[in-house]
VOMAR-457393 format. One record per residue (C-alpha): residue number from 0; z negated, x negated, y. Coordinates in steps of 0.02 Angstrom, whole numbers. Each point is the difference from the previous one (the first is absolute). Layout:
// residues N
[atom NUM [Z X Y]]
...
// end
This chain:
// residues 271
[atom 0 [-5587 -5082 1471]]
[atom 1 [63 73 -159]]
[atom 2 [11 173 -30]]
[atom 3 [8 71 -159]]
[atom 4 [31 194 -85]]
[atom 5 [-76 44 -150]]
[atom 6 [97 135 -101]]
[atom 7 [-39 87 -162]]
[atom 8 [-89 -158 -48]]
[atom 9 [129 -125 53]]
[atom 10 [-27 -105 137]]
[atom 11 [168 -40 120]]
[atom 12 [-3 -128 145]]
[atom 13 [62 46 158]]
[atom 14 [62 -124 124]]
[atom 15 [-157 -92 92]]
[atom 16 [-18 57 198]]
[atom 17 [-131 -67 128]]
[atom 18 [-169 44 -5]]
[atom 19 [20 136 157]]
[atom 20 [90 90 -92]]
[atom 21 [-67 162 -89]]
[atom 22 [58 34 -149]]
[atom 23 [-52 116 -115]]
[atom 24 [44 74 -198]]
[atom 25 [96 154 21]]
[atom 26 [-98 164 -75]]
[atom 27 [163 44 -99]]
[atom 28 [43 -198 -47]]
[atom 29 [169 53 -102]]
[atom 30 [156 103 46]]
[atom 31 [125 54 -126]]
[atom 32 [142 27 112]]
[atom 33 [120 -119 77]]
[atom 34 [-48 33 177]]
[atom 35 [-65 -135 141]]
[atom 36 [-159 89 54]]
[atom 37 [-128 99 -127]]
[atom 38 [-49 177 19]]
[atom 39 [-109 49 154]]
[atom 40 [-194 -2 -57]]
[atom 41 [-121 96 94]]
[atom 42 [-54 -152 104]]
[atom 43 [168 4 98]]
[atom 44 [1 -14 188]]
[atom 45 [-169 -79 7]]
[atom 46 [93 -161 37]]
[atom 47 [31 -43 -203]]
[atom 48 [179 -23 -73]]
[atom 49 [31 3 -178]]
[atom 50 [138 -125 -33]]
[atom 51 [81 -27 -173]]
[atom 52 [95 -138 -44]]
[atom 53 [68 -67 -172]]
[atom 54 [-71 -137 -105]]
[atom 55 [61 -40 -161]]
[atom 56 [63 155 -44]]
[atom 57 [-135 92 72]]
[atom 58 [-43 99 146]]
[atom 59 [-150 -57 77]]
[atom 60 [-82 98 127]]
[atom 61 [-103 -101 170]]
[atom 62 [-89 99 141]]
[atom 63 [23 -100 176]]
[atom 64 [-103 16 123]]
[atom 65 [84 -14 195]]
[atom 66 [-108 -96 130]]
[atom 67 [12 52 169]]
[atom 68 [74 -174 49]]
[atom 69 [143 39 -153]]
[atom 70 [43 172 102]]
[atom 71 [3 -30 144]]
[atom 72 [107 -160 -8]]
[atom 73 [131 128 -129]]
[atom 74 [-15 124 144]]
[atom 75 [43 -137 122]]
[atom 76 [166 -37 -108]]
[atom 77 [37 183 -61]]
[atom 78 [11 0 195]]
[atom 79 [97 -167 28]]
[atom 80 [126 98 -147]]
[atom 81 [37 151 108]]
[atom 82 [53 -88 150]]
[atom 83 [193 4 28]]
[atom 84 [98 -118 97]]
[atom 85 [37 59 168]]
[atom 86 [118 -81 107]]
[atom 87 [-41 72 169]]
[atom 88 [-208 -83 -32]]
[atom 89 [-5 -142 94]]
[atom 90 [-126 -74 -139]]
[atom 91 [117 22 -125]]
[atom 92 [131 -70 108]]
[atom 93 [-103 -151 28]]
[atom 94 [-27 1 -215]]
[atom 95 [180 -14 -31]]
[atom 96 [17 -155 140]]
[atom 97 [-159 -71 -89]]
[atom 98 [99 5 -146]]
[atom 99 [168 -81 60]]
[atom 100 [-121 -142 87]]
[atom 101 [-90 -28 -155]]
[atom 102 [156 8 -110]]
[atom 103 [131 -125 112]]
[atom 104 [-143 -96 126]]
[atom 105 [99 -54 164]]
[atom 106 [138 98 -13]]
[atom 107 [37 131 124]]
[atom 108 [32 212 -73]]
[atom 109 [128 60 108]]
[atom 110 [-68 178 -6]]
[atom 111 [-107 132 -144]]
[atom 112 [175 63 -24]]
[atom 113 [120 -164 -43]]
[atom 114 [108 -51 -143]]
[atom 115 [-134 -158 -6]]
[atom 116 [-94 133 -120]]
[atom 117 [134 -32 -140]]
[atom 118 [-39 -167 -4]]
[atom 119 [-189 53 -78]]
[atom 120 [35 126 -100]]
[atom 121 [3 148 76]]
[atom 122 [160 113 -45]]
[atom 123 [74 27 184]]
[atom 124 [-43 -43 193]]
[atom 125 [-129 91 15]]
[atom 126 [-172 -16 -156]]
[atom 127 [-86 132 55]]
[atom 128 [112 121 -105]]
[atom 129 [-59 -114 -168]]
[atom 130 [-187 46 31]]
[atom 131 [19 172 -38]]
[atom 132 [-47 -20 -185]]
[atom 133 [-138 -88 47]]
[atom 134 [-73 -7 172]]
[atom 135 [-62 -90 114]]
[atom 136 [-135 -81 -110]]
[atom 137 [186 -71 -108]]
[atom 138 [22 -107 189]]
[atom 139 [-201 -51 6]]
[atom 140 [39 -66 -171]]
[atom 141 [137 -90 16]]
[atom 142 [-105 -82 169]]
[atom 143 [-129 -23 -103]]
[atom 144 [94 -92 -114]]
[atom 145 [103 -127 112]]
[atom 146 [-159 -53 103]]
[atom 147 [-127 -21 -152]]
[atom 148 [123 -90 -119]]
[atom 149 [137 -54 115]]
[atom 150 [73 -130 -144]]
[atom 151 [16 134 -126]]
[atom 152 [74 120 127]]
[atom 153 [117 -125 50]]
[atom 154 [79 -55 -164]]
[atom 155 [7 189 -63]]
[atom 156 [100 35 174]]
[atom 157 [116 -119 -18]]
[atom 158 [20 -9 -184]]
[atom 159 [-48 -174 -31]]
[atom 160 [-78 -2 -157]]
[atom 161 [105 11 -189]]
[atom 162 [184 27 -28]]
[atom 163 [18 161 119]]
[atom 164 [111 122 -46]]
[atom 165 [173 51 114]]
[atom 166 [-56 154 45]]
[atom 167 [-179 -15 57]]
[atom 168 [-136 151 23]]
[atom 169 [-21 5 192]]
[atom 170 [-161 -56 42]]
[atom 171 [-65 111 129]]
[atom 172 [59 154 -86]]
[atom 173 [-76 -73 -171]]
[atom 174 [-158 -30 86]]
[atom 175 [-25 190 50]]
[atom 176 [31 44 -177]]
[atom 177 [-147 -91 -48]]
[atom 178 [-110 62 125]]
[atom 179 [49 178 -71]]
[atom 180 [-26 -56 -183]]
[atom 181 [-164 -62 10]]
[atom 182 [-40 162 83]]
[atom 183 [52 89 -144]]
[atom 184 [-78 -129 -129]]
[atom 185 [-172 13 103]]
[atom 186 [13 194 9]]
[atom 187 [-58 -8 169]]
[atom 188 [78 152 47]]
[atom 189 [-104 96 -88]]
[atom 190 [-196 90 38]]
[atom 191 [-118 -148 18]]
[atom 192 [-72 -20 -153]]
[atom 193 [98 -99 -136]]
[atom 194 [91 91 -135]]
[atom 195 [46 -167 -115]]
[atom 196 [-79 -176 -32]]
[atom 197 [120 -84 114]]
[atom 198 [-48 80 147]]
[atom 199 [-196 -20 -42]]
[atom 200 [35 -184 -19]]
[atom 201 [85 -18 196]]
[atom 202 [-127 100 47]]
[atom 203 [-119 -140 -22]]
[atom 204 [110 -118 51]]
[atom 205 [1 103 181]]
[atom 206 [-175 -10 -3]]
[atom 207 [14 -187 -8]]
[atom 208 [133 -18 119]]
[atom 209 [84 126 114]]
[atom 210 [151 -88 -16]]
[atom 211 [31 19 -170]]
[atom 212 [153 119 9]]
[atom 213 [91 -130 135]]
[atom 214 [-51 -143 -140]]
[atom 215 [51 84 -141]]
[atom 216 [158 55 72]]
[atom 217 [48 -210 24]]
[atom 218 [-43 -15 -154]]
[atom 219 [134 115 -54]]
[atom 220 [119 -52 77]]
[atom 221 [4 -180 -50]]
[atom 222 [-22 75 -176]]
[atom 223 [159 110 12]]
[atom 224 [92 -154 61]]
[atom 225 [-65 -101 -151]]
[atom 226 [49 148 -97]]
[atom 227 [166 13 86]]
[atom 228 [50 -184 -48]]
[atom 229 [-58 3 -180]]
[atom 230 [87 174 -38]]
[atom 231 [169 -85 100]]
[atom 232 [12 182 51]]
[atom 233 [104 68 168]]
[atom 234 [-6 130 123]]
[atom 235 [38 141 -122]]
[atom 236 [-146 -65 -97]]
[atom 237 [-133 3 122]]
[atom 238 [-77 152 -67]]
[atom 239 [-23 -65 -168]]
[atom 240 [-86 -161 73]]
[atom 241 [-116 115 125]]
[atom 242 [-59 68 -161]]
[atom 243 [-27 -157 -105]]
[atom 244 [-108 -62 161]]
[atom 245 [-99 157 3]]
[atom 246 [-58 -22 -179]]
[atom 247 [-23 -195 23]]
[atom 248 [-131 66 124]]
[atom 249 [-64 101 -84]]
[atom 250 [-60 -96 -144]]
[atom 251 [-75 -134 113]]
[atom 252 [-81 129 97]]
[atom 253 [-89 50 -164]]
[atom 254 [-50 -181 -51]]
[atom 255 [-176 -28 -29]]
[atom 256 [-7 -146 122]]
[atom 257 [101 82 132]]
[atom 258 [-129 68 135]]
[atom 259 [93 -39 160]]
[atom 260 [181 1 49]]
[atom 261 [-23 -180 24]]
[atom 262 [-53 -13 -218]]
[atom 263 [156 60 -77]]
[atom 264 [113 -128 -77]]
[atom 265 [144 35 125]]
[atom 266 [-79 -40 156]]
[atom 267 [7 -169 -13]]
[atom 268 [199 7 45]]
[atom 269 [-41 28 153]]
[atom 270 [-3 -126 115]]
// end
């Protein structure tokens, strides 16, 4: 379904979403300022966001409505976000040996604290000290990631793909950077209801799957790589490629045809 704001007599298509969505034309359609999010109307807090976004010059002003389904799958995450690794929880334990299984299949970890670490990516013998920027939810990704598309993870892991530079980003540790970018991209941090377009958009992509932030995030990666190679960029440029790959995501997030994680462009890298 199409939406579409109206706005001193001009009429401004916005991106199409599903039909159970609920969108709605904002009661103060323009903004003048440069800001992410309008002003707050008197309909705030009864479950209505303004969000702004910018369209051919022009502010344009959408009010989304959040399902129950859409919060409490954001809660769910939110919650997933907050977790930190702990290396004394047995689960999280087990995670990290799920992880070295998925990642080298047959062979044996000598122990969660081994110089084997190094050879994925963390930065020492022990990976639990990487998460900190992260979490725990940087470890489910990464799990996520090497079980779903094992191929992809495989060649990104051991640099397989493209003339590779001589001094590679670690993959681990690169991986947990991404987890923590798309957190910021996503604004997920934030109350529950979305402050810019972006977030509105993964909102309903939640909805459709609950696995959307896991998907998205191997989707990022395999973009940064891609990004990585084309830019022929090193360690000391990993920064400036974790940026290029957030706004490659971004504008195929915002693609008319992109509904689910599985739509955008990108995805079909992964394999």
């Amino acid at each position: 379904m199409s939406s579409v704001v109206r706005n001193q007599g001009s009429c401004v298509a916005i991106r199409s979403l599903s039909p159970s969505s609920s969108i709605n034309r904002c009661s103060h359609a323009s903004a003048s300022s440069d800001g992410a999010t309008c002003g707050r109307p008197a309909w705030i807090g009864k479950r209505l966001t303004c969000v702004c976004f910018k369209r051919k010059g022009v502010y344009e002003g959408i009010c989304f409505n959040i399902t129950p389904k859409q919060e409490e799958r954001l809660n769910r995450l939110r919650h997933r976000m907050k977790v930190y690794f702990d290396g004394s929880r047995p689960d999280h334990q087990e995670a990290l040996r799920a992880l070295w299984s998925a990642t080298y299949p047959g062979k044996e970890l000598h122990g969660l604290i081994s110089d084997q670490w190094k050879e994925m990516g963390w930065q020492g013998r022990d990976p639990s000290t990487d998460f900190r920027g992260a979490g725990f939810i940087s470890l489910e990704n990464l799990l996520f990631f090497a079980k779903t598309f094992s191929t992809s993870f495989q060649c990104l892991l051991k640099k397989q793909g493209g003339n590779r530079s001589t001094w590679e980003y670690p993959f681990a540790v690169a991986g947990v950077n991404i987890t923590f970018m798309i957190m910021q991209m996503l604004d997920l941090d934030a109350s529950v209801k979305p402050r810019t377009f972006i977030r509105s958009v993964f909102l309903q992509m939640l909805s459709e799957n609950e696995w959307a932030f896991d998907l998205l995030y191997c989707v990022a990666f395999v973009v940064m790589d891609k990004q990585w190679l084309e830019k022929n960029a090193t360690y000391m440029e990993f920064n400036e490629v974790l940026k290029s790959t957030r706004t490659q995501l971004e504008r195929e997030l915002l693609m008319d045809d992109v509904l689910r994680i599985e739509d955008m462009p990108s995805f079909t890298l992964l394999c």
